[in-house]
N, C-alpha and C positions, 0 to 999 in steps of 0.2 A: 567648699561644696564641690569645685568642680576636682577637688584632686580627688575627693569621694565616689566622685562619680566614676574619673578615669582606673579609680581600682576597681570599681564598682565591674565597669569594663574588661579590665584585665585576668577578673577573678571568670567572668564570664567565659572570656576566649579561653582559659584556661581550665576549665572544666569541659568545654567543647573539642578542644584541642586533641585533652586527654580520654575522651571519647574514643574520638579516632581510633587514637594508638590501641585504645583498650580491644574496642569492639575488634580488631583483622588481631591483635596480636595476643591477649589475656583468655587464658584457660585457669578454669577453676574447678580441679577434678575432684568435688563430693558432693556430683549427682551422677546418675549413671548417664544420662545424654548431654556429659557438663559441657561439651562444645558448645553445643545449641545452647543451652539453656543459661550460659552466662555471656552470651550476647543479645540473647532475649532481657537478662534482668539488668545489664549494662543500658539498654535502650530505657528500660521503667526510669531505673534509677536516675538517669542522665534527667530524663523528662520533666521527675520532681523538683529536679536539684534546677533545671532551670525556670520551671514553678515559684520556687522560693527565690530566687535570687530575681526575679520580675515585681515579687511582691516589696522587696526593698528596695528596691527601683523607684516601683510606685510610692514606694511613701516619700523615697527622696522627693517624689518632684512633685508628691500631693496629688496626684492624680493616676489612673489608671488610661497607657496611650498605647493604641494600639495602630500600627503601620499599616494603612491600606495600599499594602502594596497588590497587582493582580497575584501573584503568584503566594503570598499569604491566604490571601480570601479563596483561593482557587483549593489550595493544603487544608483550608478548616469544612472546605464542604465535603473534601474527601476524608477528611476525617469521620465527619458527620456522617457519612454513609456509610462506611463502616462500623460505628459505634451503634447506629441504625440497626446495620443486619446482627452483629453480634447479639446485640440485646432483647432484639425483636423474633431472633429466627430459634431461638431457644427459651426455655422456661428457666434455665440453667444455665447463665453466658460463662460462666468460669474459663471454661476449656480455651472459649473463644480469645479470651483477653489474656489468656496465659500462653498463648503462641503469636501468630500473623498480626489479630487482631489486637492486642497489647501495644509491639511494633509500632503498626500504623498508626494508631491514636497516639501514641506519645512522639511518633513522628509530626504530626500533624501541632502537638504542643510544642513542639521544640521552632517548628516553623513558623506557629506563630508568635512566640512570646521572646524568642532570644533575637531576633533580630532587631530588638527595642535595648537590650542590655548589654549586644555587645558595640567594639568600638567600629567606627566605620572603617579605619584601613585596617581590615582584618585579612584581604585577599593574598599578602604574602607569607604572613603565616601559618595560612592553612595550608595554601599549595606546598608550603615546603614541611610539615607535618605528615600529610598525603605524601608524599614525597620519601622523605625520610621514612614511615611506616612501611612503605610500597618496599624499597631497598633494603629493609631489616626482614621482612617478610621474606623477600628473596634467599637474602644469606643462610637463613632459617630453615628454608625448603632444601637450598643445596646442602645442609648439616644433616639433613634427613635423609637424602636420597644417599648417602654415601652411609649411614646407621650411626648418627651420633650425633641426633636432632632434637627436640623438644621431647618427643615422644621415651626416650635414654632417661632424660631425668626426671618427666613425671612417672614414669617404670617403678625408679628406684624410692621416690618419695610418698609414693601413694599405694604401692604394690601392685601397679594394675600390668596387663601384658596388650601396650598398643604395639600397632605392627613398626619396625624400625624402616619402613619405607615412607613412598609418597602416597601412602593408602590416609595416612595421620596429615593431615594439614591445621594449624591454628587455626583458619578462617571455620575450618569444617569442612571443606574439599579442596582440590587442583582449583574446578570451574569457580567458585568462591573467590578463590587466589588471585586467579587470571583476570577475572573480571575486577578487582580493588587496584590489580597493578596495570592494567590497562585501564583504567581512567585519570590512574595518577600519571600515567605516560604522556594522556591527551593533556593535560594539564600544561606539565610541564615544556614539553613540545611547543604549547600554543603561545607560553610565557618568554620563549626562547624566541620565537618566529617574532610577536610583536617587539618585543623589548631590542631585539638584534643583539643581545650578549648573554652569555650564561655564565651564571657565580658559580662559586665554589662547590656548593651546596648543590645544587643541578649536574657539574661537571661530574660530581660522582656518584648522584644518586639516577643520572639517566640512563649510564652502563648498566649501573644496577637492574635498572628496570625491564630494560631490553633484554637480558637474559634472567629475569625472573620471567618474563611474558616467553618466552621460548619452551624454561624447563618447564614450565606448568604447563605448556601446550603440548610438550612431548610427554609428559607424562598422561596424561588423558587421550592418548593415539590405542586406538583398539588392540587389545590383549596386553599393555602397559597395567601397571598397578592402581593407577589412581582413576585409571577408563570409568566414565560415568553413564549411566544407562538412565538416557530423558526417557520422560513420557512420550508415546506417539502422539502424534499430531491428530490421527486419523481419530483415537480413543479419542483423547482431550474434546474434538469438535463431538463428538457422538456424547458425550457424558455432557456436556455445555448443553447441546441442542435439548437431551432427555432434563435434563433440571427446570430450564425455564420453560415447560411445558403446563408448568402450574404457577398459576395466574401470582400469590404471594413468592415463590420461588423468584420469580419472571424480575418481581420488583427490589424485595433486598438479597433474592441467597439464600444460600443454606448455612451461612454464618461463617466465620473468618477462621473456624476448626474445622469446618462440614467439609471441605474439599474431599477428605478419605474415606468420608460414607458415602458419598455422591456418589463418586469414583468405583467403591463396591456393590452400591445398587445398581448401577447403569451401564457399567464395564461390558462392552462387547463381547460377544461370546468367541467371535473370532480372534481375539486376543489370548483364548487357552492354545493355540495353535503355537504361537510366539517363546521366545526366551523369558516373558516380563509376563506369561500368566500366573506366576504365583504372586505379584508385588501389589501391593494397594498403595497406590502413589498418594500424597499430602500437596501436592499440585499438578494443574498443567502442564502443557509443554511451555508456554508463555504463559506472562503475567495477563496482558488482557482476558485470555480464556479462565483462567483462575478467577479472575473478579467477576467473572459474568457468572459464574459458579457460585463461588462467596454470596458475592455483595451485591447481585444481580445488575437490573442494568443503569439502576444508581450508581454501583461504584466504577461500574465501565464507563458509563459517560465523566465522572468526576475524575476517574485519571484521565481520559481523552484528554479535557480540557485543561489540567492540572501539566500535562505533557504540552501542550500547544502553548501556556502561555511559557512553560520554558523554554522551550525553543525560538519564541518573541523575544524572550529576555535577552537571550543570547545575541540576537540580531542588534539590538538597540543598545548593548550595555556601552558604558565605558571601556577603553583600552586596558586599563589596567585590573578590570576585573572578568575580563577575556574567560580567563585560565577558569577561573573557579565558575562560569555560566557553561563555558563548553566541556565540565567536568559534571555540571548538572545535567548537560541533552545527551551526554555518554551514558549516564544513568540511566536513561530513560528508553536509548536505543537500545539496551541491553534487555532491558525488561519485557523489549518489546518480541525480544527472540528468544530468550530465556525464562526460565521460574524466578522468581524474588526470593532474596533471601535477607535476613536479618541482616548482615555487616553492612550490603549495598542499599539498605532502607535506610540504616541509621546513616550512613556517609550522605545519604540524598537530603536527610532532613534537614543536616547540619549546611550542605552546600546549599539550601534553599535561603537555612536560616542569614549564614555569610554574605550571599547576593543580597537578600533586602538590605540589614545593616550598610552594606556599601552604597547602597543609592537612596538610604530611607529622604534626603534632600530631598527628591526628584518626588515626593508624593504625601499626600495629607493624612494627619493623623485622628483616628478618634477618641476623643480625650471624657474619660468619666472621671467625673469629681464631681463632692456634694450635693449625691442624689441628682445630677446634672449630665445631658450627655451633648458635646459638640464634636463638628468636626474641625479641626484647623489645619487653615492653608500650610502648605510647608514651608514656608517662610517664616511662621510663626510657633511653627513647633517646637523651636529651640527653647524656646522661654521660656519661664517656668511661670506658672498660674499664678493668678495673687492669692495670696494666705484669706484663706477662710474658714470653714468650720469644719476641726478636723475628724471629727464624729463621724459621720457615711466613710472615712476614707479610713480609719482605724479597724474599724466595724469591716469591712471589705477586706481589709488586709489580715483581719479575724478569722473570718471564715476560709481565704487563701491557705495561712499558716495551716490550717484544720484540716484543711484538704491535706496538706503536703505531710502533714503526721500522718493522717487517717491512710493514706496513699504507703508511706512507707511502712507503716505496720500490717495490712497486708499484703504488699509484696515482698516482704521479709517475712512473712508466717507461709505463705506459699513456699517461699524458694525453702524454708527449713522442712517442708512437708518433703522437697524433694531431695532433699539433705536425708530423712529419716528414711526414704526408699532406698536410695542409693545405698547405707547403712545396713539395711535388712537385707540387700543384694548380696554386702559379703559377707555375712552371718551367714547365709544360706549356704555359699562359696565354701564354708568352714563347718558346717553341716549342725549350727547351733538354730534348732526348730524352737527354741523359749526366745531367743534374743530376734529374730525373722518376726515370729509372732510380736511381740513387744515393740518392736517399730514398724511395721507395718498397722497394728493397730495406733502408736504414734501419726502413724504420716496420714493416716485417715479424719485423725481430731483437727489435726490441721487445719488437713484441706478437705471437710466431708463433702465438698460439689466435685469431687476430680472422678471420674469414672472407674481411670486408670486405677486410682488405690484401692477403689473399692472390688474391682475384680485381684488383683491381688491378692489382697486380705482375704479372700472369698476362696481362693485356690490353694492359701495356706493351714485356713482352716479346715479346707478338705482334707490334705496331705496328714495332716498330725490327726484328725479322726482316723485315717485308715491307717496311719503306723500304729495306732493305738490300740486298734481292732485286729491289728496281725495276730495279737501276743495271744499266748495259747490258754492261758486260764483269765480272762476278764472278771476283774473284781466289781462290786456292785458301781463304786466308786467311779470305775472308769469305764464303766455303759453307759454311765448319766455323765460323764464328762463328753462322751461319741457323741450321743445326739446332741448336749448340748452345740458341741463344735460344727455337727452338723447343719443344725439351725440357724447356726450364726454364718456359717457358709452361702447356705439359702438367702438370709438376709441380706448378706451384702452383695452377691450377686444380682437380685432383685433390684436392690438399690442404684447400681449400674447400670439396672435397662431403665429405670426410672429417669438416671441423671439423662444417658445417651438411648436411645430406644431407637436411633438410629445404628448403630453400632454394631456388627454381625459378632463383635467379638466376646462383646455383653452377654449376649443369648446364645452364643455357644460354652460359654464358660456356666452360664444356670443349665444349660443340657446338662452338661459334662458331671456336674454334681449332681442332677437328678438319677443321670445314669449310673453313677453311683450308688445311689441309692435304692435302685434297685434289688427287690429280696428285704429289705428293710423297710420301706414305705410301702402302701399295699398298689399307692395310686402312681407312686416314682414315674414308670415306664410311661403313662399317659401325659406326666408334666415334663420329660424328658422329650416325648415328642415331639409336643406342642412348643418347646423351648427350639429346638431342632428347625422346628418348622420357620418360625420367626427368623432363627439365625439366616435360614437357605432363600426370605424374602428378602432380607438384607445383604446378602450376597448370591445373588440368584446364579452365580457363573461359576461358584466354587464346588468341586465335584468330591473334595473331601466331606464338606456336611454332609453333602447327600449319602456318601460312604459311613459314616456315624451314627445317619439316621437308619440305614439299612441293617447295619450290626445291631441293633437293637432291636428289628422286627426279627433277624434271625436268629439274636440266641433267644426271642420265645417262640422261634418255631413257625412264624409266620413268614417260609419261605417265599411262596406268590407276591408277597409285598415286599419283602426285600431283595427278591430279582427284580421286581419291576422300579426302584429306587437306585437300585445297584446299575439299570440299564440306564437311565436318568444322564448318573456321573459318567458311566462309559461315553452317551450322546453328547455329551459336555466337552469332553477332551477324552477322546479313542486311546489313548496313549497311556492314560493315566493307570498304573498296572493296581495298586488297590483293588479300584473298581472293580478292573477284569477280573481278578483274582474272586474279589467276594462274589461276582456274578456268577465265574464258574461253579463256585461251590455251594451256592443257594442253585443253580440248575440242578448241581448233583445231587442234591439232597429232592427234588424235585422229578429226580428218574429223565430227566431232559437230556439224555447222552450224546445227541448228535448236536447241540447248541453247549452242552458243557464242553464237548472233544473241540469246537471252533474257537471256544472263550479262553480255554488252557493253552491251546496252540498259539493263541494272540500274546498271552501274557510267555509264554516261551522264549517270542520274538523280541522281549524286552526284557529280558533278562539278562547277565552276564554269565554265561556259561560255567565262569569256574567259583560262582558262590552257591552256598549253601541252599538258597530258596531255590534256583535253578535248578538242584539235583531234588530237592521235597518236591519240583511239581511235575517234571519228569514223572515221577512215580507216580502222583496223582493221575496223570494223562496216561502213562500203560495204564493202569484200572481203568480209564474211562473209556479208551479205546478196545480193548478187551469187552466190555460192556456193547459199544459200538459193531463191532464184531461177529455179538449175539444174535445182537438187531439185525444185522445188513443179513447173516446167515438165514437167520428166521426167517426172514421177506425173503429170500431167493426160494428157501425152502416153500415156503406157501405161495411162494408163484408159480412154483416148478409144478406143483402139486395140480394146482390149479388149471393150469395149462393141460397136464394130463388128463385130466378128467373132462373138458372140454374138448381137446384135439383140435384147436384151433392152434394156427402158424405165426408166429412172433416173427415182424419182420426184423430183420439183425440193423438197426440202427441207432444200437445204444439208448441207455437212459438217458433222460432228459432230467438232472434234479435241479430245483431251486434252491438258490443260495438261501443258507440258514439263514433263521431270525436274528441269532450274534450274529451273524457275517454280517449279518446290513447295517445292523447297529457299528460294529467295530468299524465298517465301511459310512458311519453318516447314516445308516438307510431307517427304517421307521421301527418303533417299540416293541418288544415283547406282547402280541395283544393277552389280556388280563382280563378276567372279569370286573365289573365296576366297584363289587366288595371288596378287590383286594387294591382297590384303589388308594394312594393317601392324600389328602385336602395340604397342600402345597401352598394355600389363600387364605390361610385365618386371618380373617379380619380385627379379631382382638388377641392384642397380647396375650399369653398365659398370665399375666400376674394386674394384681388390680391397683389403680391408677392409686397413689400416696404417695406422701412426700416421704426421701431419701430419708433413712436411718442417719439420726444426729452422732 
């Protein structure tokens, strides 16, 4: 029994181990975000696999025990609050549990249940795991920076074209990099300082490490290749503050996916002034301000706490498990100033899981068996129960096992849903619209809750209606194949705002097909608006919709509304030449020649002189100024006129004129005023499309 046991153990640390390694160093290139996405399903997978090997545990010893250690109970309430908002903050948690929220909950498994299964002296073979990882890592990075790194031979094996720099990191960036090999430094460092000698193993994987944490540092020095652009701070607290302003928000969040619709609803407007107003961030600048976002102030107070009792642990541990407590409060200083990212979640679960195992002595278990639940002293935990009735404990270990199928079947039908994307990505690449179609409707049966597939799908069916509708003689055959595609279009974009209706990208992608269909549907242009509209509530700072929305009032002519939309994006970001542009040219159409000659002039200013649009608007502006010309002439003439006929004496002190209605605009200054009809309701209250469940 006990040699059972110790493999029992062995098998454990070595699935844990091989985590590690996996998670900073294995890519698995057939999905298109396969970085991310196979240290996301490296964390599922790990989670189950130590699921199942807890439940043979438990039946070794007949009972089900669990470690009250603080820092256990501390991992399962943050667990619990995140599983909370995921579940709670959507009708839909898919998305949730397929990125952050996945993560942490299987982090939170791993932290509770393997520190039961593995062996207690586990702390030197993680540290030098960690260790060794951190130094292959490095070697890896300098193979890259020099063009003949990791990125050379997934190229040539997969046909993909990564960059042969430090733009390509296995982890998924430099900061990624830096941040695994700086904690494996603290690590080792800390193992050197108490021990007073360093082995073999440390003698050369600490060089290693010191200049792994160098090149990854120079490479992320501003204008460098691998340079990374955080979130502001200033955003982060403004998107935090606007979130929990609503009382359920306040408590769990907008769910452990919601961070990049928060972030689009609430995004500062002085943030279009910036380098980073086109990006819609998927976190904070720190991980607290994320969780207050997520997970509201559930999961903020449960990491507070979850971070407090490790840095207790740290204080109290034994000597010899030093390395691996001050590699867990590294974790945590990081997070506290950085975004979290899947490799440093999983390496934290596993260092939480390693400390209990090393001290589980030091604290009591609570032992289920036989419909029975105690707790026992730690002195007594070693022992194993006396034999009784193995019925509750079979039965328990029944429904575990079920879990851990029911578990691996779908996050293996997920991961192939993103398998068949990725698939349809190079079909498209290769310009096969049957083979795109074909697996994108694949990757949809899949995974019919993902948002993402279902706007896709929605965009392909657009695309192959309108190649099909180019052709010049349409047979009967294939008018009734357009609408059908088009419907199906419809469909799964709708579906999209169903799953996410928070999503500005959802209800720009149902515009975009309405607007399409325009000339074709009678009512198109009214569901294109209202689609429009939705998308510009959910991104109230993006001055493109409102530019989308405005092309649509003016190709029917309802110029008054589309300069006054078109002014909108210009007050958004002055800069943005679109805008200017469309604004110009609904003035012009409008006879407005002294506000279209200031809007052309602006968008002149942003032009580069020696491209093509530069010389088309030139020409637009002599006509308008020539126009302008008219005017200024006309007024002098009927003043002149005027003047004579009166005989009254003009003192000579020049005209006094106000700056145009564009100047002030272009300048920040106030709207086009409009009459109120030509106003557009910017507040719908109800979506365009009616509440139903997601197309199967």
């Amino acid at each position: 029994m006990e040699y059972k046991r110790d493999m029992l153990h062995n098998v454990s640390l070595g699935v844990l181990l091989g985590t590690i390694a996996a998670s900073a160093l294995l890519v698995v290139p057939i999905t298109n975000s396969f970085v991310t996405d196979t240290k996301v399903y490296i964390s599922l997978y790990a989670a189950l696999l130590v699921l199942a090997l807890f439940i043979v545990s438990s039946i070794k010893r007949r009972a089900f025990e669990f470690i009250l250690n603080p820092l256990v109970l501390s991992s399962v309430f943050f667990a619990l609050t995140i599983g909370a908002s995921s579940f709670l903050s959507s009708k839909y948690p898919v998305e949730n549990l397929l990125g952050f929220g996945g993560t942490l909950i299987a982090s939170g498994i791993i932290a509770l249940l393997a520190g039961s299964v593995l062996p207690k002296r586990v702390a030197k073979p993680l540290l030098s795991t960690v260790a060794i990882t951190g130094a292959v890592l490095t070697v890896l990075s300098g193979l890259q920076a020099v063009g003949f790194g990791p990125s050379v031979i997934i190229n040539k094996l997969v046909g993909a074209e990564l960059p042969g720099t430090l733009v390509f990191n296995l982890t998924g960036s430099s900061l990624v990099a830096l941040q695994f090999i700086g904690v494996a430094l603290v690590g080792v460092i800390t193992h050197i300082v108490h021990k007073k000698h360093i082995s073999k193993v440390f003698a050369i994987t600490l060089p290693l490490l010191v200049i792994g944490l160098l090149l990854h540092g120079w490479s992320m020095l501003p204008g460098k290749d691998a340079f990374v652009q955080l979130p502001s701070w200033n955003a982060s607290w403004s998107v935090a503050l606007d979130t929990i302003r609503s009382p359920r928000s306040a408590l769990i969040g907008v769910g452990a996916a919601g961070y990049r619709n928060a972030y689009s609803i609430f995004k500062p407007t002085w943030t279009n002034s910036t380098d980073q107003w086109s990006i819609i961030y998927n976190q904070a600048a720190n991980t607290p301000l994320t969780l207050l976002t997520t997970a509201g102030f559930l999961g903020l107070i449960a990491w507070i706490v979850l971070a407090l009792k490790a840095f207790k642990a740290a204080r109290i541990t034994a000597t010899d498990n030093k390395p691996i407590a001050y590699m867990l409060v590294g974790t945590f200083a990081l997070q506290l100033v950085l975004p979290m990212n899947v490799v440093m979640l999983t390496l934290q679960a596993i260092l939480i899981a390693a400390l209990v195992a090393s001290e589980r002595d030091k604290y009591s278990v609570a032992r289920f068996k036989a419909m029975s639940f105690s707790v026992i002293d730690r002195n007594q935990a070693a022992k194993l129960p006396r034999k009784s009735s193995m019925v509750s404990m079979y039965l328990g270990a029944g429904v575990g096992f079920a879990a851990v199928v029911a578990g691996l079947y779908l996050v293996t039908r997920s991961y192939m849903a993103f398998m068949a994307d990725h698939q349809a990505s190079r079909a498209a690449a290769e310009d096969n619209a049957v083979a795109v179609y074909e697996l994108q409707q694949r990757a949809v049966s899949l995974n019919p809750y993902l948002d993402m597939f279902r706007r896709n799908y929605a965009v392909t069916n657009l695309l192959i209606a309108s190649a099909i509708s180019n052709n010049a003689d349409l047979t009967e055959e294939q008018s009734t194949q357009v609408g059908e595609l088009l419907q199906q279009a419809v469909r799964e974009a709708r579906s999209a705002t169903l799953l996410d209706e928070s999503d500005s990208e959802n209800w720009a992608t149902l515009a975009e097909i309405y607007t399409n269909m325009i000339g074709v549907s009678e009512d198109a242009s009214q569901w294109a608006t209202q689609a429009y509209v939705a998308a510009i509530e959910t991104n109230p700072t993006a001055p493109s919709l409102r530019v989308s929305l405005g092309t649509i009032f003016a190709n029917q002519e309802a110029y008054g509304q589309a300069a006054n939309i078109f002014q909108q994006a210009v007050s958004l970001k002055p800069d943005f030449t679109p805008a200017v542009y469309n604004l110009a040219v609904s003035l012009v159409k409008l006879e407005d020649w002294v506000n279209a000659q200031a809007a052309y002039k602006a968008v002149v200013q942003q032009l580069d002189p020696s491209t093509e649009d530069y010389t088309k608007v030139m020409e637009e502006l002599d006509l308008v100024n020539e126009k302008v010309a008219e005017i200024e002439a006309a007024a002098k003439a009927q003043q002149d006129a005027a003047a004579n006929a009166t005989g009254s004496e003009s003192t000579p002190l020049g005209e006094v004129k106000s700056p145009s209605l564009t100047d002030q605009v272009i300048d920040g200054g106030n709207a086009v005023e409009t009459t109120p009809e030509n106003d557009v309701n910017l507040t719908q209250e109800q979506p365009p499309v009616a509440e139903e469940q997601p197309a199967q």
